[in-house]
PDB file of the backbone (N, CA, C, O) and the ligand in Angstrom, with CONECT records:
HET     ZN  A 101       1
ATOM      1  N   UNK A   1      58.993  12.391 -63.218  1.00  0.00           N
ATOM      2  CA  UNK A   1      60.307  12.983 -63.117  1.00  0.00           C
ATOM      3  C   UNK A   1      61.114  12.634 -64.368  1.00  0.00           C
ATOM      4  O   UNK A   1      61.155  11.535 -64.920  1.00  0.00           O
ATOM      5  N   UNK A   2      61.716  13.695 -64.702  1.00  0.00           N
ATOM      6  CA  UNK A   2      62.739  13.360 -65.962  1.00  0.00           C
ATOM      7  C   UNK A   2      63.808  13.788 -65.161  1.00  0.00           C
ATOM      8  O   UNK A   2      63.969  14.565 -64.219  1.00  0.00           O
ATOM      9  N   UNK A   3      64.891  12.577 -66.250  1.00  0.00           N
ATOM     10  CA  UNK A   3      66.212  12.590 -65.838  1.00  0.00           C
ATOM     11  C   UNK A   3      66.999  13.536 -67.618  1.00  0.00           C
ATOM     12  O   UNK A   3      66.855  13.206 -68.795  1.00  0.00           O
ATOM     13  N   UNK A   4      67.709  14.618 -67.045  1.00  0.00           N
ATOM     14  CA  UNK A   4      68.081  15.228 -68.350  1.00  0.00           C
ATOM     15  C   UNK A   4      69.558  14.957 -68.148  1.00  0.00           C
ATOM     16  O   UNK A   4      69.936  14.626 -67.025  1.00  0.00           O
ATOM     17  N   UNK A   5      70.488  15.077 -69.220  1.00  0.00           N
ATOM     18  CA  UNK A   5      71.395  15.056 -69.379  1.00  0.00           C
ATOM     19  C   UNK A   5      72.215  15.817 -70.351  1.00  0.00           C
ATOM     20  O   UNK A   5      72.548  15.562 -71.508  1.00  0.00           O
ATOM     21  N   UNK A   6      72.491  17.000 -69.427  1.00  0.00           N
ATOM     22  CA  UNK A   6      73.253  18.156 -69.277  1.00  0.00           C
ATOM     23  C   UNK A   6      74.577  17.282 -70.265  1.00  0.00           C
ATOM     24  O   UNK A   6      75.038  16.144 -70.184  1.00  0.00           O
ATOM     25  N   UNK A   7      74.911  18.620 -71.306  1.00  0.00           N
ATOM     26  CA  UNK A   7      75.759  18.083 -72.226  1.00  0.00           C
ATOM     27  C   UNK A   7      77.097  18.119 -71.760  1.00  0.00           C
ATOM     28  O   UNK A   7      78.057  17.608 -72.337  1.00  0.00           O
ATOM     29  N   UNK A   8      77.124  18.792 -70.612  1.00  0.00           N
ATOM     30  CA  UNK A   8      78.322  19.379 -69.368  1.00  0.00           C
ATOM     31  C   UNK A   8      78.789  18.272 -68.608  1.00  0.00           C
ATOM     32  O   UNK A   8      79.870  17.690 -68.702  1.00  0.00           O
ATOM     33  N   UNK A   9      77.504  17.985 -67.575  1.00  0.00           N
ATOM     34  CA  UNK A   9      77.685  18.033 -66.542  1.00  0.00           C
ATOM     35  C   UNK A   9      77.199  16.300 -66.208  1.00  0.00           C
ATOM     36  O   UNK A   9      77.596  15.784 -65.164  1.00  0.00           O
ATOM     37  N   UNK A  10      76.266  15.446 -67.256  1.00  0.00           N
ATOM     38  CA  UNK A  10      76.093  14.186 -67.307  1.00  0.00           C
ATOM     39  C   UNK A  10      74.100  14.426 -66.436  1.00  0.00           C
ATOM     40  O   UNK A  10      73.361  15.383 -66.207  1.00  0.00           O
ATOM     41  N   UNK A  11      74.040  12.945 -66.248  1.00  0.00           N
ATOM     42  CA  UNK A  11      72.477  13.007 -66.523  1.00  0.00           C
ATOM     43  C   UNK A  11      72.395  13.641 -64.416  1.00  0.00           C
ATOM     44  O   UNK A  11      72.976  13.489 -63.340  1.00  0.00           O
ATOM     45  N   UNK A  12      71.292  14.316 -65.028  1.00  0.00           N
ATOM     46  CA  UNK A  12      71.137  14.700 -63.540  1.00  0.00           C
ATOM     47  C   UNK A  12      69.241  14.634 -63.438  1.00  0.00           C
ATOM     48  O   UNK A  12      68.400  14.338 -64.287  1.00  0.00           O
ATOM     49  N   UNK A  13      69.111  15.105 -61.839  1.00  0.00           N
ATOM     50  CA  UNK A  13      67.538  15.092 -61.911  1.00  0.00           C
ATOM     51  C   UNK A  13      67.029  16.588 -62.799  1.00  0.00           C
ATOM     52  O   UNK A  13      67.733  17.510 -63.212  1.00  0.00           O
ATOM     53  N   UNK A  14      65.705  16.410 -62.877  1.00  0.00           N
ATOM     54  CA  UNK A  14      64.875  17.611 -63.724  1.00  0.00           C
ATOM     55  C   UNK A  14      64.621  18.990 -63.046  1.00  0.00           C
ATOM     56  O   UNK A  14      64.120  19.964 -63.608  1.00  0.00           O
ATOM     57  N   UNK A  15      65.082  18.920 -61.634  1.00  0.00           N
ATOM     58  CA  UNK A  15      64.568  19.527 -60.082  1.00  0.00           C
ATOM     59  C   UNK A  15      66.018  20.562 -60.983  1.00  0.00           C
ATOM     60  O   UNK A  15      65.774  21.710 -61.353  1.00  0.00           O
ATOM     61  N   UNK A  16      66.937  20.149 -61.133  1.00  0.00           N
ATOM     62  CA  UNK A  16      68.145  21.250 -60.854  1.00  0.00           C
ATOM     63  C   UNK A  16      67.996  22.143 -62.111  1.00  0.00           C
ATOM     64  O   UNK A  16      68.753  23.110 -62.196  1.00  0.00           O
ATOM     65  N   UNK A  17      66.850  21.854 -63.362  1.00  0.00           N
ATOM     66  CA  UNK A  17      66.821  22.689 -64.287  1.00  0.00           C
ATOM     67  C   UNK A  17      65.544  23.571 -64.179  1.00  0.00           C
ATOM     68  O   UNK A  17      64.608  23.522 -63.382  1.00  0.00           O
ATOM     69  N   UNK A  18      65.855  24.573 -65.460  1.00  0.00           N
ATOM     70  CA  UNK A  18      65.057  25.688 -65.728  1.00  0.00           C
ATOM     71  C   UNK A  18      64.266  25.257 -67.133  1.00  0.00           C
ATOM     72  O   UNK A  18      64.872  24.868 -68.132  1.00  0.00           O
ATOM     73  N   UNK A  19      63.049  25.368 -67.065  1.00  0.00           N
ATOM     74  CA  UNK A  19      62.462  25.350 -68.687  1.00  0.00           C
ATOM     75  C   UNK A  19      62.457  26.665 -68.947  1.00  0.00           C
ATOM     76  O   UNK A  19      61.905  27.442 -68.167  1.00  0.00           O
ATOM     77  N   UNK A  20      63.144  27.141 -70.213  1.00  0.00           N
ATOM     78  CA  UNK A  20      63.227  28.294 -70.863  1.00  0.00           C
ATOM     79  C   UNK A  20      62.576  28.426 -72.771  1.00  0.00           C
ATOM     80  O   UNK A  20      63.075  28.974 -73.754  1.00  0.00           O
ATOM     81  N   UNK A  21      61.461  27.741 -72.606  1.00  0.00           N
ATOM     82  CA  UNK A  21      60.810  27.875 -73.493  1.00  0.00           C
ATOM     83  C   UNK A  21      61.209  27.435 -74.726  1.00  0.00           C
ATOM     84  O   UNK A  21      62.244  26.769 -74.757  1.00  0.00           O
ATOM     85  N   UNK A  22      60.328  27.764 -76.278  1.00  0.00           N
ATOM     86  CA  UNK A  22      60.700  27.327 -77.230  1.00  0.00           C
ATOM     87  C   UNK A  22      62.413  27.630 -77.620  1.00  0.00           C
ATOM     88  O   UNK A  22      62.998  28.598 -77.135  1.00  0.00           O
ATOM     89  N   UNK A  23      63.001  26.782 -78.436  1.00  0.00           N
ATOM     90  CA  UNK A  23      64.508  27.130 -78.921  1.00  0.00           C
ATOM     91  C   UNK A  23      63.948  27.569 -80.500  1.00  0.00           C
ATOM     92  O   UNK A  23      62.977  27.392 -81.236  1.00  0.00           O
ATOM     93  N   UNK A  24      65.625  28.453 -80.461  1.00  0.00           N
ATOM     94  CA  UNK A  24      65.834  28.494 -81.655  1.00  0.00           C
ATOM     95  C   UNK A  24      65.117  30.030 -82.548  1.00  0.00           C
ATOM     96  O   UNK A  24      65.214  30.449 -83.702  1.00  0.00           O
ATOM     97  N   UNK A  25      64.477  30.463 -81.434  1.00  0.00           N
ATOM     98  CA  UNK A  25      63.823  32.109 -81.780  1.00  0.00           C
ATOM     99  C   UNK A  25      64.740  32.832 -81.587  1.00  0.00           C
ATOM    100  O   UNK A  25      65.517  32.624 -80.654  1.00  0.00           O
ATOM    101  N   UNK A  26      64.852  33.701 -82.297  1.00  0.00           N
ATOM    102  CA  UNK A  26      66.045  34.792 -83.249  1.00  0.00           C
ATOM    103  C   UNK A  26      65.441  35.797 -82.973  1.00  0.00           C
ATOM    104  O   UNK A  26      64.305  35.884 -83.438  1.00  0.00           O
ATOM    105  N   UNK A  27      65.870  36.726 -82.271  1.00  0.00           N
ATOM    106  CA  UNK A  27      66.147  38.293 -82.503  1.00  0.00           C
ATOM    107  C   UNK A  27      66.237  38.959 -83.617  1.00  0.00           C
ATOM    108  O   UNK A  27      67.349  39.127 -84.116  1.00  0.00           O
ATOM    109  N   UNK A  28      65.129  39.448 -84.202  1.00  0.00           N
ATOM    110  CA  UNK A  28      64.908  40.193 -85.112  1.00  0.00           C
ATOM    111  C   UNK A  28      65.931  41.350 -85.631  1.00  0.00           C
ATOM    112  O   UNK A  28      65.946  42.358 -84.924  1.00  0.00           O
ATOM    113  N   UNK A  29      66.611  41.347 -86.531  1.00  0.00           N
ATOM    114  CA  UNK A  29      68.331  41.966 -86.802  1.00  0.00           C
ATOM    115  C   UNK A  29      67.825  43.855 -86.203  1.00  0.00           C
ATOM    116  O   UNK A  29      68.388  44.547 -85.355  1.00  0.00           O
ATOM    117  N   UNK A  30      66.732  44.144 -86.967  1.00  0.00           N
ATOM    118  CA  UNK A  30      66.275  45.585 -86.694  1.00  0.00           C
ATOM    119  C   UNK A  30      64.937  45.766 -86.279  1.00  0.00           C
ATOM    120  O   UNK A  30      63.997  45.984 -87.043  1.00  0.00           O
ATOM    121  N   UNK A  31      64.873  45.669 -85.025  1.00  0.00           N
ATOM    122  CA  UNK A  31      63.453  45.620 -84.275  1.00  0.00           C
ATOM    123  C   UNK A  31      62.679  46.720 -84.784  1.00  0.00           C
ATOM    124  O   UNK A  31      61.466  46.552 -84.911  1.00  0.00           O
ATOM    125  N   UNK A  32      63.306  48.049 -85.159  1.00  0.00           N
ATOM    126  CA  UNK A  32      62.205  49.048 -85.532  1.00  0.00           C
ATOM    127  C   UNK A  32      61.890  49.076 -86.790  1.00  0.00           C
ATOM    128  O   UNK A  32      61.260  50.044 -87.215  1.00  0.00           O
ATOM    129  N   UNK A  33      62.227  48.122 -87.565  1.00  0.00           N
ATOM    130  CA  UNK A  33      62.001  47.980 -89.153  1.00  0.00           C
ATOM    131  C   UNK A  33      60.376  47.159 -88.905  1.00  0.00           C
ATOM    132  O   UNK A  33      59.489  47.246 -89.755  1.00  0.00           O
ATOM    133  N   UNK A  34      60.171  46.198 -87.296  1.00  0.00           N
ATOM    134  CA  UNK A  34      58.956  45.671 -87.838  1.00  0.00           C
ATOM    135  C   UNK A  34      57.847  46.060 -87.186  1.00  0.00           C
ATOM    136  O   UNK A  34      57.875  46.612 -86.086  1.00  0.00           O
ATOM    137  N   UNK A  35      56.404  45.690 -88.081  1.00  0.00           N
ATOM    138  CA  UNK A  35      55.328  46.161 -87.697  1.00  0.00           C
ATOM    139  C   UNK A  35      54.890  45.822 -86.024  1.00  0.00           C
ATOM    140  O   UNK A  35      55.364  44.895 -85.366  1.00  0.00           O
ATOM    141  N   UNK A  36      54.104  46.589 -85.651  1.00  0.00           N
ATOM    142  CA  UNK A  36      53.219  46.129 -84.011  1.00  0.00           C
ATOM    143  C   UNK A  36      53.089  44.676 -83.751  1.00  0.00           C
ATOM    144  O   UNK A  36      53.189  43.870 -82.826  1.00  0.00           O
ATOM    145  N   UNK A  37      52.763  44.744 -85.268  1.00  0.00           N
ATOM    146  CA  UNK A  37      52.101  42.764 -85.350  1.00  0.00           C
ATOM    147  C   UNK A  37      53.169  42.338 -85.314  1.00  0.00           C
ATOM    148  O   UNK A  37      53.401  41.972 -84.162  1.00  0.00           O
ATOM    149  N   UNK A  38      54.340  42.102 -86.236  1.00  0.00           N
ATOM    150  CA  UNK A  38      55.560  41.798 -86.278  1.00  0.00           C
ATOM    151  C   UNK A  38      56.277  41.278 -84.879  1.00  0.00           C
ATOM    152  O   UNK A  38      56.674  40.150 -84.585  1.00  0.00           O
ATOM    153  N   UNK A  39      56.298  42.490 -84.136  1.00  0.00           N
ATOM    154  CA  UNK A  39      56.963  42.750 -83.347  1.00  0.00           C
ATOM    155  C   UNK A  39      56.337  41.866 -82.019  1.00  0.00           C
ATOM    156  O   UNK A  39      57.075  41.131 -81.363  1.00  0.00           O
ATOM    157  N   UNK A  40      55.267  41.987 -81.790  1.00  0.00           N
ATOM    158  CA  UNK A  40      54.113  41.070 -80.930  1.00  0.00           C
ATOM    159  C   UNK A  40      54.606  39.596 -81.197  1.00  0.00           C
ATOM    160  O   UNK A  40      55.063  38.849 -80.332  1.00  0.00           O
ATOM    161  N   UNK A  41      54.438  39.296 -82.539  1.00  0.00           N
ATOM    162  CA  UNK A  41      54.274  37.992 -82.869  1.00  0.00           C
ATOM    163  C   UNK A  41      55.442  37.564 -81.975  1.00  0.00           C
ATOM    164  O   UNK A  41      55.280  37.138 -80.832  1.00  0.00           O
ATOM    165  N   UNK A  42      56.786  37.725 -82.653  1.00  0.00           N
ATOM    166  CA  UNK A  42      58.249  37.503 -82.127  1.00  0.00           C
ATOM    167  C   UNK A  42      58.152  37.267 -80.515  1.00  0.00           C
ATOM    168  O   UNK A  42      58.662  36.260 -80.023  1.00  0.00           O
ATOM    169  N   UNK A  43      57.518  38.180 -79.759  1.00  0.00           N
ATOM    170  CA  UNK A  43      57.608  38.110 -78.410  1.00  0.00           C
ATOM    171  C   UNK A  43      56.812  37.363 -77.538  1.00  0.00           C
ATOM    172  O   UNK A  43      57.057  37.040 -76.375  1.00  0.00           O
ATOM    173  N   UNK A  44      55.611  37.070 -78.382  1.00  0.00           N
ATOM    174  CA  UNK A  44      54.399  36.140 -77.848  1.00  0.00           C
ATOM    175  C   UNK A  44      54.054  34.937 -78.111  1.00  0.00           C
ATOM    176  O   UNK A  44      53.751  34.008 -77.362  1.00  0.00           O
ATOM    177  N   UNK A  45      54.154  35.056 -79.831  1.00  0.00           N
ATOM    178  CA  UNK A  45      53.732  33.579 -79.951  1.00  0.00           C
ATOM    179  C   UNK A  45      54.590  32.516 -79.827  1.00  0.00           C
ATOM    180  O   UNK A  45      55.810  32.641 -79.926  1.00  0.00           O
ATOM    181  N   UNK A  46      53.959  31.352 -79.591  1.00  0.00           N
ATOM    182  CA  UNK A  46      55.126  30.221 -80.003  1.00  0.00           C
ATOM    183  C   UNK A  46      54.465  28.763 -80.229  1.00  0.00           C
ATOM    184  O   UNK A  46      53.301  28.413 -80.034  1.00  0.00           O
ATOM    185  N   UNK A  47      55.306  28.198 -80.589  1.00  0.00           N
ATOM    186  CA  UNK A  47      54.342  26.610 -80.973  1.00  0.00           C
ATOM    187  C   UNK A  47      53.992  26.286 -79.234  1.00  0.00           C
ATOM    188  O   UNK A  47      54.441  26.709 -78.169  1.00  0.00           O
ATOM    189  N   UNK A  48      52.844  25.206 -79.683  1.00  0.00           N
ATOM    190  CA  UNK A  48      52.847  24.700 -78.839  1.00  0.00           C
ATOM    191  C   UNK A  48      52.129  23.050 -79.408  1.00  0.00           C
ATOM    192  O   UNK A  48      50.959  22.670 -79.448  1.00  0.00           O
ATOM    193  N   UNK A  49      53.344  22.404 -79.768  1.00  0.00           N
ATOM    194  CA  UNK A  49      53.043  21.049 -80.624  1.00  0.00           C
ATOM    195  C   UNK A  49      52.709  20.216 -79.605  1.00  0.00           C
ATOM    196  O   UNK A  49      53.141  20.257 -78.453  1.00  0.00           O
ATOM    197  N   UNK A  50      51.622  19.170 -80.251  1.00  0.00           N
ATOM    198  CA  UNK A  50      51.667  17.805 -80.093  1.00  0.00           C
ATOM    199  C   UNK A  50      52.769  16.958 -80.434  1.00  0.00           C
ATOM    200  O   UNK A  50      52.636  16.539 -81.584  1.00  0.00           O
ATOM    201  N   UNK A  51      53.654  16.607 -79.952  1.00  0.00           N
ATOM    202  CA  UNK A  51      55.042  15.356 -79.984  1.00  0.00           C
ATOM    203  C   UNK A  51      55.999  16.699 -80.407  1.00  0.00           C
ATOM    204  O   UNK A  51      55.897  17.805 -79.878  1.00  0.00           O
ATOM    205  N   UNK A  52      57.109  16.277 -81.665  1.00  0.00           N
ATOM    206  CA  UNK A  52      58.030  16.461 -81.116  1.00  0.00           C
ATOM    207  C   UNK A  52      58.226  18.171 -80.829  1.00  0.00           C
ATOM    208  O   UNK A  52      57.450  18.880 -81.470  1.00  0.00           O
ATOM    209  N   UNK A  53      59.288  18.931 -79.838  1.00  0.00           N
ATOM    210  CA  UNK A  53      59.389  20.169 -79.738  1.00  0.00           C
ATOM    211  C   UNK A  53      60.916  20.170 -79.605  1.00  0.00           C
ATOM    212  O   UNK A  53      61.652  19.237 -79.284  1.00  0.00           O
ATOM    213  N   UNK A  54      61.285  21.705 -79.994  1.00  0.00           N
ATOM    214  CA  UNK A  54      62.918  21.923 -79.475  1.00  0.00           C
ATOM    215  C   UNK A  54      62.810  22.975 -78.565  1.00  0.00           C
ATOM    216  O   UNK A  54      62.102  23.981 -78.617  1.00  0.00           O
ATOM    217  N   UNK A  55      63.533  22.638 -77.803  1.00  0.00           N
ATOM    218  CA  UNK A  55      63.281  23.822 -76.420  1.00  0.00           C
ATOM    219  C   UNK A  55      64.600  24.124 -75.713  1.00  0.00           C
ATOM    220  O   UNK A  55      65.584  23.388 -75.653  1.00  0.00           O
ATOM    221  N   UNK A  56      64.444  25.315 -75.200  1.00  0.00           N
ATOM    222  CA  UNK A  56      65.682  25.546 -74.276  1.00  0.00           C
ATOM    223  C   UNK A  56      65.876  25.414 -72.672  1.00  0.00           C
ATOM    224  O   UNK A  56      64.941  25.746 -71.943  1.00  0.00           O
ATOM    225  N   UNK A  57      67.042  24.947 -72.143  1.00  0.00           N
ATOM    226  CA  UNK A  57      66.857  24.618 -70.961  1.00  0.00           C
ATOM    227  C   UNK A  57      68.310  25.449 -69.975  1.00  0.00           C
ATOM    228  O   UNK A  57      69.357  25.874 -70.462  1.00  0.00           O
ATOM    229  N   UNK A  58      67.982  25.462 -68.827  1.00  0.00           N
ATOM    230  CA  UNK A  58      69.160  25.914 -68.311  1.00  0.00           C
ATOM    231  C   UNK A  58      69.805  25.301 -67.593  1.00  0.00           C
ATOM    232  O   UNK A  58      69.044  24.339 -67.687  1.00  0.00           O
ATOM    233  N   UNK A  59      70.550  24.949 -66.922  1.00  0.00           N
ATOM    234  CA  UNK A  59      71.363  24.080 -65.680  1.00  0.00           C
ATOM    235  C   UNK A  59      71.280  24.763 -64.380  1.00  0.00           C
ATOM    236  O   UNK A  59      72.308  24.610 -63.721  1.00  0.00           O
ATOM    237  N   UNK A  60      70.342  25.491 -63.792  1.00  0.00           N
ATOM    238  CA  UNK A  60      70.567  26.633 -63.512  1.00  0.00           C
ATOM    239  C   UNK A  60      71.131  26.033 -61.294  1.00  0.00           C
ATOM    240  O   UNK A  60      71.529  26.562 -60.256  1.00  0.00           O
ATOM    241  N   UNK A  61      70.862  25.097 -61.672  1.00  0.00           N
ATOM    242  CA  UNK A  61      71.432  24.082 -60.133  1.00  0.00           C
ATOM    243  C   UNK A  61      72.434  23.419 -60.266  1.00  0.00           C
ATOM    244  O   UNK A  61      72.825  22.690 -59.355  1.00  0.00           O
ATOM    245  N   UNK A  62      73.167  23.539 -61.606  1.00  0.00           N
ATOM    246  CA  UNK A  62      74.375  22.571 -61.885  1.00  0.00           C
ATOM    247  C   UNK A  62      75.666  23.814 -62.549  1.00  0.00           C
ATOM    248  O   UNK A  62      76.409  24.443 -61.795  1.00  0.00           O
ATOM    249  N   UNK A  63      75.684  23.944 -64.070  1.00  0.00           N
ATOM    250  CA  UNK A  63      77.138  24.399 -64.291  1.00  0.00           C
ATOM    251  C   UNK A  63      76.281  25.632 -64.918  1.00  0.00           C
ATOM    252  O   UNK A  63      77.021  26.297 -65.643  1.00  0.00           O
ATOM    253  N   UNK A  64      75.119  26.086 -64.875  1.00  0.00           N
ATOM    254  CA  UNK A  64      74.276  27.103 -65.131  1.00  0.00           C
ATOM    255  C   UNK A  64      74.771  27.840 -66.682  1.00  0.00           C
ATOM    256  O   UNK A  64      75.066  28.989 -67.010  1.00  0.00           O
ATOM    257  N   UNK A  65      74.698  26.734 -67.293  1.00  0.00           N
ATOM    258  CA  UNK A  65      74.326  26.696 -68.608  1.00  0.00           C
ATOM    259  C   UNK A  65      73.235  26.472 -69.539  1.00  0.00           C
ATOM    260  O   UNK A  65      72.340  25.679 -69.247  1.00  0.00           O
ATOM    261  N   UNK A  66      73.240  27.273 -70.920  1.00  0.00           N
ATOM    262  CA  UNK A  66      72.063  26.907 -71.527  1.00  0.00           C
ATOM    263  C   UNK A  66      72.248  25.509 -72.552  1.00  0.00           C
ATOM    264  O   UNK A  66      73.276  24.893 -72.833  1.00  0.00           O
ATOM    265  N   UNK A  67      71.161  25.332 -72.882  1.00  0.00           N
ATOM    266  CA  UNK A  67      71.277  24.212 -73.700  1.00  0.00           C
ATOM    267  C   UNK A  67      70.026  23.912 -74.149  1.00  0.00           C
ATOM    268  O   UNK A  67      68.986  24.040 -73.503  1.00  0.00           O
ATOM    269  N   UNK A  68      70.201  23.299 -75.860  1.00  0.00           N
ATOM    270  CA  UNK A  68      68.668  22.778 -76.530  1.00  0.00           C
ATOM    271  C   UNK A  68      68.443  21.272 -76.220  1.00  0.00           C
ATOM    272  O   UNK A  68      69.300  20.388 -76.211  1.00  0.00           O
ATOM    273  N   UNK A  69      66.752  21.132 -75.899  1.00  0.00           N
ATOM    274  CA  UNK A  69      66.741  19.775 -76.185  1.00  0.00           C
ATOM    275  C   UNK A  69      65.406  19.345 -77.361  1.00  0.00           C
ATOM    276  O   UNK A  69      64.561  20.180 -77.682  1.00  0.00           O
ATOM    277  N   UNK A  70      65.410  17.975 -77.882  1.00  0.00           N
ATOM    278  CA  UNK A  70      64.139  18.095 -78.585  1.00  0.00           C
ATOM    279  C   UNK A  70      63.646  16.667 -77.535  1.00  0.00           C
ATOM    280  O   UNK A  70      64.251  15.756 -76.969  1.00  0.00           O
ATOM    281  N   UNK A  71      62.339  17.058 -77.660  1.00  0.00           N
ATOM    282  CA  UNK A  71      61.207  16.160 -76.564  1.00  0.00           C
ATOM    283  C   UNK A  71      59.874  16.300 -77.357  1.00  0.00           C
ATOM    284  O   UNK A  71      59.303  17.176 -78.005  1.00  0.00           O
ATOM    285  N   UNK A  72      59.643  14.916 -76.963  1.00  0.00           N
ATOM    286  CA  UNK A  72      58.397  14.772 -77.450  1.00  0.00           C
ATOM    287  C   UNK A  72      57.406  14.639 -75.957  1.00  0.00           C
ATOM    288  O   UNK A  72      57.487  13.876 -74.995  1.00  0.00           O
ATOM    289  N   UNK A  73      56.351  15.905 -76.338  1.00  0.00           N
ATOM    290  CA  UNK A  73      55.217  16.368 -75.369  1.00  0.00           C
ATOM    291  C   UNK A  73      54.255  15.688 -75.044  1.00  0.00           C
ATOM    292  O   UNK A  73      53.361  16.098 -74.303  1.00  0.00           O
ATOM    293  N   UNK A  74      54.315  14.279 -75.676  1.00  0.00           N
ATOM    294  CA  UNK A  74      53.041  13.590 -75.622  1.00  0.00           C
ATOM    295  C   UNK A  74      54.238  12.421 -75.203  1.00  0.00           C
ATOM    296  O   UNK A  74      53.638  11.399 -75.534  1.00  0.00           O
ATOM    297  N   UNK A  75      55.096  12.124 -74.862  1.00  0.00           N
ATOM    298  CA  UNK A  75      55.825  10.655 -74.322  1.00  0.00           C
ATOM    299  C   UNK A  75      56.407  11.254 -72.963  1.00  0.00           C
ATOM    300  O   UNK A  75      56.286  10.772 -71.837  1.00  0.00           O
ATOM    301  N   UNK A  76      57.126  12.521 -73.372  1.00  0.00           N
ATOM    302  CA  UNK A  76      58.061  13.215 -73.019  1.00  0.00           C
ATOM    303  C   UNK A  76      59.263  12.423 -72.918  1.00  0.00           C
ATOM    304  O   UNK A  76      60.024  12.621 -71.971  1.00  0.00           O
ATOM    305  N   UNK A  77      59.505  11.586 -73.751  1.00  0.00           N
ATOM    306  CA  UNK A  77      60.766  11.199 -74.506  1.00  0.00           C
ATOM    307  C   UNK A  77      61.562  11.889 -74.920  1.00  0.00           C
ATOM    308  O   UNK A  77      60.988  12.405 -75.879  1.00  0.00           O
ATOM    309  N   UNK A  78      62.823  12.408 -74.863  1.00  0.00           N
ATOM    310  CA  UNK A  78      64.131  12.952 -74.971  1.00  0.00           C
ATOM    311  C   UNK A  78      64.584  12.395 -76.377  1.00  0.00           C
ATOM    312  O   UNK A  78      64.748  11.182 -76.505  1.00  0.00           O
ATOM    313  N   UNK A  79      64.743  13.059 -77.193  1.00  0.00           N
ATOM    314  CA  UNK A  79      64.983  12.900 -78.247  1.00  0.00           C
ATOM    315  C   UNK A  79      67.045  13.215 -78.821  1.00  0.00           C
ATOM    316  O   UNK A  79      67.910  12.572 -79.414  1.00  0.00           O
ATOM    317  N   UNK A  80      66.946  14.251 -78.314  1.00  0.00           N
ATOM    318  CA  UNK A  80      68.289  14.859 -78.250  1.00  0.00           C
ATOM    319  C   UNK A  80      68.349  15.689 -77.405  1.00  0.00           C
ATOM    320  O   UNK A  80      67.374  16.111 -76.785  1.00  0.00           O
ATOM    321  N   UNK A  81      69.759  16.128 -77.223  1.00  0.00           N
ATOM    322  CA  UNK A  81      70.197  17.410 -76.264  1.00  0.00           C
ATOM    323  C   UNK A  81      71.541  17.543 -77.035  1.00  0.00           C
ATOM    324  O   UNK A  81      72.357  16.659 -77.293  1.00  0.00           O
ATOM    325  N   UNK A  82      71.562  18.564 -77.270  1.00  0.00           N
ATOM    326  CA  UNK A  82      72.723  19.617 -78.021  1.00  0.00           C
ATOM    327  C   UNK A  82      72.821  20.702 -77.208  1.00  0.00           C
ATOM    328  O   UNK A  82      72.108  20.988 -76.246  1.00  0.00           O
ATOM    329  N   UNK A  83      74.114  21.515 -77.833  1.00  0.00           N
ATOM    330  CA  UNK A  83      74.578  22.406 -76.994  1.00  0.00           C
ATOM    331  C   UNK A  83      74.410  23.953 -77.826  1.00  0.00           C
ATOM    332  O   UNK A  83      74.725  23.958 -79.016  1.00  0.00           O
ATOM    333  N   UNK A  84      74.001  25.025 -77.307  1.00  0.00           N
ATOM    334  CA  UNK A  84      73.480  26.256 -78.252  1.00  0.00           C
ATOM    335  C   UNK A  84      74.591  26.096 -79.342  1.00  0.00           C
ATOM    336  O   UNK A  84      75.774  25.860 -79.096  1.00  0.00           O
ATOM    337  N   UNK A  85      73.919  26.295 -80.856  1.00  0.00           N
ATOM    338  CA  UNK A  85      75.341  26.916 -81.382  1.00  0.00           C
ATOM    339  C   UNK A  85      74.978  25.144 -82.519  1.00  0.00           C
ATOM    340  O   UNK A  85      74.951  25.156 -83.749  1.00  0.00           O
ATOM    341  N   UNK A  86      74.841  24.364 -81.988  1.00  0.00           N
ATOM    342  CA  UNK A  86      75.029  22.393 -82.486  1.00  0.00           C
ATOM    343  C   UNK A  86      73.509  22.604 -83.131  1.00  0.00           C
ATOM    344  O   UNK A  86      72.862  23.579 -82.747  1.00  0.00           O
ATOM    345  N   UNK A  87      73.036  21.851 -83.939  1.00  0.00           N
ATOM    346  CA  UNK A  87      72.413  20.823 -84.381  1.00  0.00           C
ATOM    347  C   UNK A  87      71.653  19.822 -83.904  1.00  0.00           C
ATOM    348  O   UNK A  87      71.531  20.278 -82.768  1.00  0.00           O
ATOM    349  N   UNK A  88      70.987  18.719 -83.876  1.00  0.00           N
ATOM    350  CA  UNK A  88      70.455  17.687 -83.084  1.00  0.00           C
ATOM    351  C   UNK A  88      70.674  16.401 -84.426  1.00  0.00           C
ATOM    352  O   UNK A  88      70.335  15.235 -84.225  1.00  0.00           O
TER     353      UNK A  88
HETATM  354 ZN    ZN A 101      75.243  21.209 -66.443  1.00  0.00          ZN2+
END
């Protein structure tokens, strides 16, 4: 069990969140400017590291907000939690 701590709402259990995958993937400014491949890549791929990662999470049992955190996948040590928009 991880205990996260919602930049809102203070540390809560892991039960009241959402994992919403890698952070920090951008919407392509003009989707029809890119190729099949292009366009695939953006929607499919994504890391999937050994240690550290930045990822997005939701509150979605608390103030149902989003928010980044970075974690390492091999401790699952909490590294930071920032708020969309911040830095780490
Ligand atoms: Zn919250």
């Amino acid at each position: 069990m991880l205990l996260i701590n919602c930049p809102w709402c203070g540390e809560r259990d892991q039960s009241e969140f959402s994992y919403g995958g890698e952070a920090h993937i951008m919407r392509p400014i003009d989707p029809y400017a890119l190729s099949d491949e292009a366009w695939g890549e953006y929607l499919f791929q994504r890391k999937n590291p050994k240690g550290l990662h930045r990822e997005q999470w939701h509150h979605s049992h608390g103030c149902r907000r989003w928010f980044y955190m970075q974690r390492n996948t091999v401790t699952y040590e909490i590294n930071a939690i920032y708020k969309v928009g911040e830095q780490p």
